[in-house]
N, C-alpha and C positions, 0 to 999 in steps of 0.2 A: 573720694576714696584715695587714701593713700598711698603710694608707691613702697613696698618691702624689697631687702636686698634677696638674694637669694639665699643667702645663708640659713635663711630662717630667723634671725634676729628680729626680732621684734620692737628691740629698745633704741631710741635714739642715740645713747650715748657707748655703743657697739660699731668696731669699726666694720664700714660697709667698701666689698670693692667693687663688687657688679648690683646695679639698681633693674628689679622687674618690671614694669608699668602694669596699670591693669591693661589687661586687654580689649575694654570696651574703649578707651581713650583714642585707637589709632585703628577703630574700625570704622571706616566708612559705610554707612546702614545707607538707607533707599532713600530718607528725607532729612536725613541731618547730618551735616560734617562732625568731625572728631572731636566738638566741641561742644555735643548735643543743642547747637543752632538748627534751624529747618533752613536746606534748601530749597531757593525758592524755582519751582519747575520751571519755570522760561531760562533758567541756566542750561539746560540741558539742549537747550537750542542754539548754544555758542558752536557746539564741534562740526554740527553739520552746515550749520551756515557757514563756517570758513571754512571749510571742505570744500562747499559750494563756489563759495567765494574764491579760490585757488581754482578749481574747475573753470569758470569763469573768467577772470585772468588769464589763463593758458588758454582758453577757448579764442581771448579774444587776439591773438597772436595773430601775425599774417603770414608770416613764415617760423618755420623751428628749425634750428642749428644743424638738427640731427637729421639725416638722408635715413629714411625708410631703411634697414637693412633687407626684406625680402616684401614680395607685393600685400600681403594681407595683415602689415605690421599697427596700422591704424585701428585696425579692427581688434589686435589685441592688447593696443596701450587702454581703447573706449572699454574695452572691457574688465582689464585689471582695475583703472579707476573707478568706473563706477561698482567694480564690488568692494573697492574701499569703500565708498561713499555707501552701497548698503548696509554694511557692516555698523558706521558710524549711525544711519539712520535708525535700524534696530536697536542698537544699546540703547538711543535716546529716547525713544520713543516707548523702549517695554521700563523708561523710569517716569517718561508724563501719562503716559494711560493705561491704567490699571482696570482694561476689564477683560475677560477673557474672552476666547473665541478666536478665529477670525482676524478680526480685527486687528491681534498683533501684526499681524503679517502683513497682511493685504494696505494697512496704513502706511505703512514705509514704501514699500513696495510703486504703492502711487505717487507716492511722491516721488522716487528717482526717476517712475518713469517721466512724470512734470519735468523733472528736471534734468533730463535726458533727451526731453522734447525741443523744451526752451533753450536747452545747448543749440541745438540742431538749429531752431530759429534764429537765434543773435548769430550764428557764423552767415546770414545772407546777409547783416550790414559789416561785414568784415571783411576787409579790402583782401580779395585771394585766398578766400575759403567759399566755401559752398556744402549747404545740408546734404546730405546722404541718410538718405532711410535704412541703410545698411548698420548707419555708427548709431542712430535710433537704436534699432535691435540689439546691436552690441549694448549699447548703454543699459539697456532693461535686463537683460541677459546677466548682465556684471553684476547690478543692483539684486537680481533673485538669487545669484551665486551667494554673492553675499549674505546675504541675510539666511539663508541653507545653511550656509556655511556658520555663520553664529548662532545659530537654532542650534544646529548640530553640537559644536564645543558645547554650548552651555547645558545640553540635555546630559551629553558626559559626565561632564562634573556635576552633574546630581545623584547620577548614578551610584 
């Protein structure tokens, strides 16, 4: 399909100053980029693996720069992060499984808590960390915030 200026000109040999595109060209649909290719669904596993991955990382720190400003400051860094980390598990996840139910939810969901577990676990080989069943909670906590929280925008905008 061809690109017309806005003029309405139709002729090539009209001078053009602003060019329209079509609009399907620089829409991103659910399995193919702007180039009508098919995304291949294990892409959609990059944002939350390095989400994770950066979780991880910082997890595995033995000290942090920053002094706690007041007593229950950890409990609300575990839970801001991991409701990024839902947020990022939902988008991905309502693009690799398309069935309905349930299942949207409850699949992410388990996974952050996995991996709000496994946090928990790797900080007992981390020199000057130690698990707490409390940053657990927060961690699950963050991840259903999240995911709430993008249920929610996204049901809006259908609205």
């Amino acid at each position: 399909m061809a690109a017309w200026p806005e003029t309405g000109a139709r002729k090539p040999t009209e001078i053009v100053t602003h060019w329209r595109l079509p609009r399907k060209s620089f829409k991103l649909t659910l399995m193919e980029n702007r180039f009508g290719r098919p995304i291949p669904r294990w892409t959609y596993l990059l944002p939350p693996a390095a989400y994770y991955g950066l979780i991880f990382f910082l997890s595995a720190q033995s000290r942090f720069p920053v002094q706690a400003p007041f007593r229950f400051f950890d409990k609300i860094a575990h839970f801001g992060v991991y409701a990024g980390f839902g947020i990022i598990l939902i988008w991905s996840w309502r693009r690799m499984v398309r069935q309905p139910g349930s299942s949207r939810i409850l699949g992410p969901f388990l996974i952050g808590l996995a991996g709000g577990v496994l946090d928990e676990i790797h900080q007992i080989f981390v020199p000057g960390r130690s698990p707490d069943v409390f940053d657990a909670a927060a961690d699950a906590i963050g991840v259903l915030f999240g995911i709430a929280l993008w249920t929610i925008v996204v049901l809006r905008k259908k609205q």
